[in-house]
C-alpha positions as CSV (number, residue, x, y, z in Angstrom):
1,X,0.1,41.6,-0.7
2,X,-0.9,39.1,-3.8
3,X,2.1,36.9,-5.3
4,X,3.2,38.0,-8.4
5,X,1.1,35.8,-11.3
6,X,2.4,32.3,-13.0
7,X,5.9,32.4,-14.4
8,X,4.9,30.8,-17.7
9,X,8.7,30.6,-19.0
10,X,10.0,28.9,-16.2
11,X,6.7,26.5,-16.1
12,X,7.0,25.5,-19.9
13,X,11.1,25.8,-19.5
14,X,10.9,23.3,-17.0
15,X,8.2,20.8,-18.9
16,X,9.5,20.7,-22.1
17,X,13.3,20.0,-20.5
18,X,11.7,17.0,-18.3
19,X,8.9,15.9,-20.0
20,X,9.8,16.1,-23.9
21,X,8.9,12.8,-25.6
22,X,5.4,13.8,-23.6
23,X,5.1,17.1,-25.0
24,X,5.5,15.9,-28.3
25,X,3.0,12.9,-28.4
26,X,-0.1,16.2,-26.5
27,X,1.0,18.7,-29.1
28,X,2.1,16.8,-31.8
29,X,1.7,12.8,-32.1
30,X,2.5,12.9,-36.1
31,X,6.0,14.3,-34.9
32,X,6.5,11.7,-31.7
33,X,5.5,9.4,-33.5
34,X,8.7,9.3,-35.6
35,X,11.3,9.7,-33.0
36,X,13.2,7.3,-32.0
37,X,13.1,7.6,-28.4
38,X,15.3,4.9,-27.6
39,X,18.2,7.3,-28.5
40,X,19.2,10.3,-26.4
41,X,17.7,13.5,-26.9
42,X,20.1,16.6,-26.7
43,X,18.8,20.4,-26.0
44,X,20.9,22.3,-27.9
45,X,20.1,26.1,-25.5
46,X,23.5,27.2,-25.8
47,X,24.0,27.1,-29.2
48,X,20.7,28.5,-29.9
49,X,21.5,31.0,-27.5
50,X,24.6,31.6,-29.5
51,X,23.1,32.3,-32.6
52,X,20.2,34.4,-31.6
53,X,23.0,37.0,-30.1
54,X,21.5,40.3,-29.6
55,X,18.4,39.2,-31.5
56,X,15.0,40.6,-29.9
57,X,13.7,38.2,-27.3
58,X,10.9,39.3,-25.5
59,X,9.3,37.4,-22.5
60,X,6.1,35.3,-22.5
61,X,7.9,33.1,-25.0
62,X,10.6,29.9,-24.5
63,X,12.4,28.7,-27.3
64,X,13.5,25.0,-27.3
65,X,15.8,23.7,-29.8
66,X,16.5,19.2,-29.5
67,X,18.6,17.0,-31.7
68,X,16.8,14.0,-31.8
69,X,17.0,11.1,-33.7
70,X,14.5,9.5,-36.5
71,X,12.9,5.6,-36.6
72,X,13.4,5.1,-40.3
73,X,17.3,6.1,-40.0
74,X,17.8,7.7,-43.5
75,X,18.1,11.5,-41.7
76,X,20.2,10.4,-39.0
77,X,19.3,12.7,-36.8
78,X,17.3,16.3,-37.0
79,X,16.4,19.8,-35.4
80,X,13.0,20.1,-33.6
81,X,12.5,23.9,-32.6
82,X,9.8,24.7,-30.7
83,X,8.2,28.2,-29.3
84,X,5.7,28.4,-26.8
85,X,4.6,31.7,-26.8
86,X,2.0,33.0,-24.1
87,X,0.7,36.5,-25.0
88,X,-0.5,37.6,-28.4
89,X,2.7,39.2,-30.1
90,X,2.2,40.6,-33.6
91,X,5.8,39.7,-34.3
92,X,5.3,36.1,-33.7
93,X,5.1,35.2,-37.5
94,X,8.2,37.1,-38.4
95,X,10.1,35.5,-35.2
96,X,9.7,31.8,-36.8
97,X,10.8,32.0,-40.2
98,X,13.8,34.1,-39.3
99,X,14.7,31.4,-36.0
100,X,14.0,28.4,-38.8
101,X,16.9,29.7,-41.5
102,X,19.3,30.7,-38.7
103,X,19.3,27.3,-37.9
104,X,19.2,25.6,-41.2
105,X,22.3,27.9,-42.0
106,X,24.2,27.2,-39.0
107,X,23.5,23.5,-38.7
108,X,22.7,22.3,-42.1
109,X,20.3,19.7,-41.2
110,X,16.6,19.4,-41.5
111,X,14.7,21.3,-39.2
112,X,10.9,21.0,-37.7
113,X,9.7,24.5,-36.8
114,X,6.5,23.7,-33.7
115,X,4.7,26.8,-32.2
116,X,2.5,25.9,-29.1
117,X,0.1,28.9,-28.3
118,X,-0.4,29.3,-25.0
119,X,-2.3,32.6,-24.4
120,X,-5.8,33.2,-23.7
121,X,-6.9,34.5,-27.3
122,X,-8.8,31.9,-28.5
123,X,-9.0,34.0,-31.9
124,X,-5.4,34.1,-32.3
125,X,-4.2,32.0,-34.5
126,X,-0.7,32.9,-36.6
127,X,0.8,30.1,-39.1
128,X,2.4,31.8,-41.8
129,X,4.0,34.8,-42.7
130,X,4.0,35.9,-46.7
131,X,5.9,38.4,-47.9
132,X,6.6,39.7,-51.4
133,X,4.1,40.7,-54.5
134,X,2.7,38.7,-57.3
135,X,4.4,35.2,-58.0
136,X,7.5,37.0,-56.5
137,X,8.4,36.3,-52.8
138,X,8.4,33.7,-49.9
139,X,5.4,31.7,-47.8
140,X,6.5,30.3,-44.9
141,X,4.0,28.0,-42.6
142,X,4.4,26.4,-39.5
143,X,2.1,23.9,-37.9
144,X,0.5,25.9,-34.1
145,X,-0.9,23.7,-31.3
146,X,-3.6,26.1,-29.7
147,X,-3.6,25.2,-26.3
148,X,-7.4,26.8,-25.1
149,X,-8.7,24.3,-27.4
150,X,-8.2,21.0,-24.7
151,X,-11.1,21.1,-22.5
152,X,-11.1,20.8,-18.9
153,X,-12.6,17.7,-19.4
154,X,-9.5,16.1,-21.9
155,X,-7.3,17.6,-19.1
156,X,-8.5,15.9,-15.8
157,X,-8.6,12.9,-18.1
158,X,-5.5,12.6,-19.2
159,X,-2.9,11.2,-17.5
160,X,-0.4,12.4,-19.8
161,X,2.1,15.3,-17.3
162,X,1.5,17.8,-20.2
163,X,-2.1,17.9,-19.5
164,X,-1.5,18.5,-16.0
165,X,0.7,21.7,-16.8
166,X,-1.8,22.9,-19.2
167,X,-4.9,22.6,-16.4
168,X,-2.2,24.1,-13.3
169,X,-2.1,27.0,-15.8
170,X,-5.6,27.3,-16.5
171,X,-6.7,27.0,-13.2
172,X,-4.5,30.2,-11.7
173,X,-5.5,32.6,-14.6
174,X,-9.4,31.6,-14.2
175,X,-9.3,32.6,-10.3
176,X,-6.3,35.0,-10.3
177,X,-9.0,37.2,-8.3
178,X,-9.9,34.6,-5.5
179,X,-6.7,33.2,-3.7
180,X,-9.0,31.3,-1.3
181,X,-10.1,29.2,-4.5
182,X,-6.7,29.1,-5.7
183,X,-5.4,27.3,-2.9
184,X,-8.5,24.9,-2.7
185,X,-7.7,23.8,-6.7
186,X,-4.0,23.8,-5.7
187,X,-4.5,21.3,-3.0
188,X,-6.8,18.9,-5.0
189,X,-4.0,19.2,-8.3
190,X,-1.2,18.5,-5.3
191,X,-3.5,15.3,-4.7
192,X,-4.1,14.4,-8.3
193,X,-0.5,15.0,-8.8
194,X,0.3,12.0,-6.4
195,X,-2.1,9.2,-8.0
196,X,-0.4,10.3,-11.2
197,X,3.2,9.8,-10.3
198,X,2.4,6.5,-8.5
199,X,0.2,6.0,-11.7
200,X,3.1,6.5,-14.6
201,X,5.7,5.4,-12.3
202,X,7.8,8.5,-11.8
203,X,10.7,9.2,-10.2
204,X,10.8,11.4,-7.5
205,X,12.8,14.5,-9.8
206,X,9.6,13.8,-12.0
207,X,7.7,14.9,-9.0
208,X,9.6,17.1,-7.8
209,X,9.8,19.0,-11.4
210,X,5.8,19.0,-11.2
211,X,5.3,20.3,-8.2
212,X,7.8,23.0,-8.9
213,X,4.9,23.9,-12.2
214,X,2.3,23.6,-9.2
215,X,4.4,26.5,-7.3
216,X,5.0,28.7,-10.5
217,X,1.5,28.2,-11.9
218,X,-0.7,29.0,-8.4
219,X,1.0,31.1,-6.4
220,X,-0.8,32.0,-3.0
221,X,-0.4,35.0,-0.8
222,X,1.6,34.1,2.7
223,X,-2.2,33.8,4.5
224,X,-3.7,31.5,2.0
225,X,-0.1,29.6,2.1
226,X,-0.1,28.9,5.5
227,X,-3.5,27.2,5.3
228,X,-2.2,25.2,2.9
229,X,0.7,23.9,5.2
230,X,-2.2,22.9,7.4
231,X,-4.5,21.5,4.8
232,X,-1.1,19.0,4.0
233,X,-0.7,17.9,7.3
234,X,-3.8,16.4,7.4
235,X,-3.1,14.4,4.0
236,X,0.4,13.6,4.6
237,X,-0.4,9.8,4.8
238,X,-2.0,10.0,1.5
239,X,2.0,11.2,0.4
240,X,4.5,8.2,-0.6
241,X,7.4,8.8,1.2
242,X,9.4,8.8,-2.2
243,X,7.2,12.3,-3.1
244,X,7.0,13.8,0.5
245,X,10.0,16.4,0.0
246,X,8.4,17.2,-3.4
247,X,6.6,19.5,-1.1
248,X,9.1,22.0,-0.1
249,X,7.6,24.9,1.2
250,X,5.5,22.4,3.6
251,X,8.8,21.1,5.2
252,X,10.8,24.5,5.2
253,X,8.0,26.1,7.1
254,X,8.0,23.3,10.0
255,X,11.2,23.9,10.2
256,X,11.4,27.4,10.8
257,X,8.2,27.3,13.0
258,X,10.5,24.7,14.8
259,X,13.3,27.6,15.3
260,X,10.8,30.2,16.4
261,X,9.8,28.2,19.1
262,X,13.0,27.2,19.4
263,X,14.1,30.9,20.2
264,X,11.2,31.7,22.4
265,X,12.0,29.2,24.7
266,X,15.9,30.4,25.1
267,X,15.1,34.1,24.5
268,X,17.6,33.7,21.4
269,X,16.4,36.6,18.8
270,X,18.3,34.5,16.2
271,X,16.1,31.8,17.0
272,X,14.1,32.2,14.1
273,X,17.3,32.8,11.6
274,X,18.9,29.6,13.1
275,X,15.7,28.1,12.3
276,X,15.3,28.6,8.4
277,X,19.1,27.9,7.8
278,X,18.5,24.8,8.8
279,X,15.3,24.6,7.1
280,X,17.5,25.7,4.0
281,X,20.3,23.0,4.7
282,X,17.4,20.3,5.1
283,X,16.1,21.2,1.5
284,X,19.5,21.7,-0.3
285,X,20.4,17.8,1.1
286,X,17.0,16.6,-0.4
287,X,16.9,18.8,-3.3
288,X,20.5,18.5,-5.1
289,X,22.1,15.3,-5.7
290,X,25.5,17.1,-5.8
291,X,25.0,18.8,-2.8
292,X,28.3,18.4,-0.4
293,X,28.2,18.4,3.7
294,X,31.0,21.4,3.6
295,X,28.9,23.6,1.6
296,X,26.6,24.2,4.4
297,X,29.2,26.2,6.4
298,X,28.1,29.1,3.1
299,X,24.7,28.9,4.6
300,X,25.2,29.6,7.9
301,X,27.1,33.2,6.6
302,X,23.3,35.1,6.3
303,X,21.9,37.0,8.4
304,X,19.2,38.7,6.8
305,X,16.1,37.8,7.1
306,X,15.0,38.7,3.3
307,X,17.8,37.7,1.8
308,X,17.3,34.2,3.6
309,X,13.9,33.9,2.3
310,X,15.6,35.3,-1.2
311,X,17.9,31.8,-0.8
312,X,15.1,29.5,-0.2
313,X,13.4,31.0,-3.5
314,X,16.5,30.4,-5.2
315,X,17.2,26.9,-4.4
316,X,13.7,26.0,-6.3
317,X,14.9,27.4,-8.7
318,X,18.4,26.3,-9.4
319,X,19.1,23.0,-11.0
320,X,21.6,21.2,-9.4
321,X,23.7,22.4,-5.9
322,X,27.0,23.9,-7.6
323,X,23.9,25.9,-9.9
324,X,22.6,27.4,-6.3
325,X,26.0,28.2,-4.6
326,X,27.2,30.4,-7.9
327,X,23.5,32.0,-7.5
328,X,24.2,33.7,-3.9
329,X,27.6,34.4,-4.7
330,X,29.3,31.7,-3.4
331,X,31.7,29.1,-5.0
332,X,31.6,25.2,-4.2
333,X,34.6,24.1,-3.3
């Protein structure tokens, strides 16, 4: 059974949340170049989620909405909107004129409307909607960043993340037929991913938000995974200590082979179960900062195999512990 493809909301979610000042300067320098980066940025999702309301959203699109703050001072501080869309929608160029006054109305300050194109159509290329007839009626532009105009080449050279994200996406749609290729190309981006962070100096929730793209962008059937696991324990010197638990799936699945054996040896058919939970408490202790020694005692409640699997999916996923616990029903107290 194949993975289901790239998540390409939760891939460019996550990149633009952890990596803005660098998505800026790859799609648009001019703009970066004018932030003052020395001040805070602040995403703005729930308001924006606010004010859309019931407003048609369709997937294959994120919306991110920052307050950031300008060099020269006179502004103060401004909106940056921007909309990464990944499919060719014909209502693209009606979405960001009407997202652009929403926000000038509700926030009254100036507001920098950024589309970034992600989808395959090389040909497609919106930038303004005009509607009305003769001298009468209103053109809107807004400046698009297509993103199948980097070459591969611009990509492996760049040691900017962004570049990286664009290439981990590239790479699973050009062999979303051959899984055996797509985990060879995973393992050497896994590699490249390593000089990089010891390159730009990242910390390990840098790393560990990157390798998170790596699993959303190439996903591998179970097969094709498990050669992978191998393939890493043959590199695993080549992996600073700092990164090692970047690599989650490699460390939950020695831990639940370790509870397999574990069970054949004492004839314990829960062997197995006792063996991912505490695969999942391992990961939830490296994973969230917040994470507190009582809440394992809610992961040692399941006893379903999928639903255990379901967990470990989730806590990927989630952002911080207390995030993890409300996602399987559970309250951290």
């Amino acid at each position: 059974m194949q993975p289901p493809g790239p998540d390409s909301d939760a891939i460019w979610k996550e990149t633009f949340q952890e990596f803005f000042p660098e998505c800026l300067d790859r799609f648009y320098s001019e703009v970066a170049g004018v932030v003052d980066w020395t001040q805070p940025v602040r995403f703005l999702d729930k308001e924006l989620r606010e004010m859309l309301g019931d407003s048609p959203r369709p997937r294959q699109f994120v919306d991110i909405l920052a307050e950031v703050h300008l060099k020269s001072g006179t502004l103060g501080w401004i909106l940056i909107h921007v909309e990464v869309q990944s499919t060719v929608d014909s209502e693209f160029s009606y979405r960001m004129p009407f997202y652009h006054v929403a926000l000038v109305r509700r926030f009254r300050r100036p507001v920098l409307s950024l589309a970034v194109l992600a989808d395959p159509d090389p040909e497609w290329r919106p930038g303004r909607l005009e509607t009305g007839i003769g001298d009468m009626g209103v053109l809107f532009r807004f400046p698009i960043c297509k993103l199948s105009d980097f070459t591969d080449a611009e990509l492996e050279a760049d040691l900017n993340p962004v570049g990286f994200v664009i290439l981990a996406e590239r790479i699973a749609r050009r062999h979303r037929e051959d899984p055996s290729a797509r985990r060879v190309v995973k393992l050497a981006l896994i590699r490249r991913l390593v000089r990089m962070l010891e390159a730009k100096g990242y910390s390990a929730a840098k790393g560990l938000a990157l390798t998170r793209v790596i699993e959303w962008s190439i996903p591998l059937p179970a097969v094709e995974e498990e050669r992978l696991i191998k393939a890493l324990q043959q590199i695993e010197a080549e992996i600073p200590r700092t990164y090692l638990t970047c690599f989650e799936r490699y460390a939950l699945h020695k831990a639940a082979e370790e509870g397999r054996q574990e069970g054949r040896q004492e004839g314990r058919r829960d062997g197995l179960r006792d063996g991912w939970i505490e695969a999942l408490k391992a990961l939830v202790a490296a994973r969230f900062t917040d994470w507190e020694p009582s809440w394992n005692r809610h992961l040692e409640t399941v006893d379903d195999a999928d639903r255990l699997r379901e967990w470990h999916r989730l806590v990927l996923m989630a952002p911080s512990g207390a995030a993890f616990l409300e996602a399987i029903g559970r309250r951290p107290q």
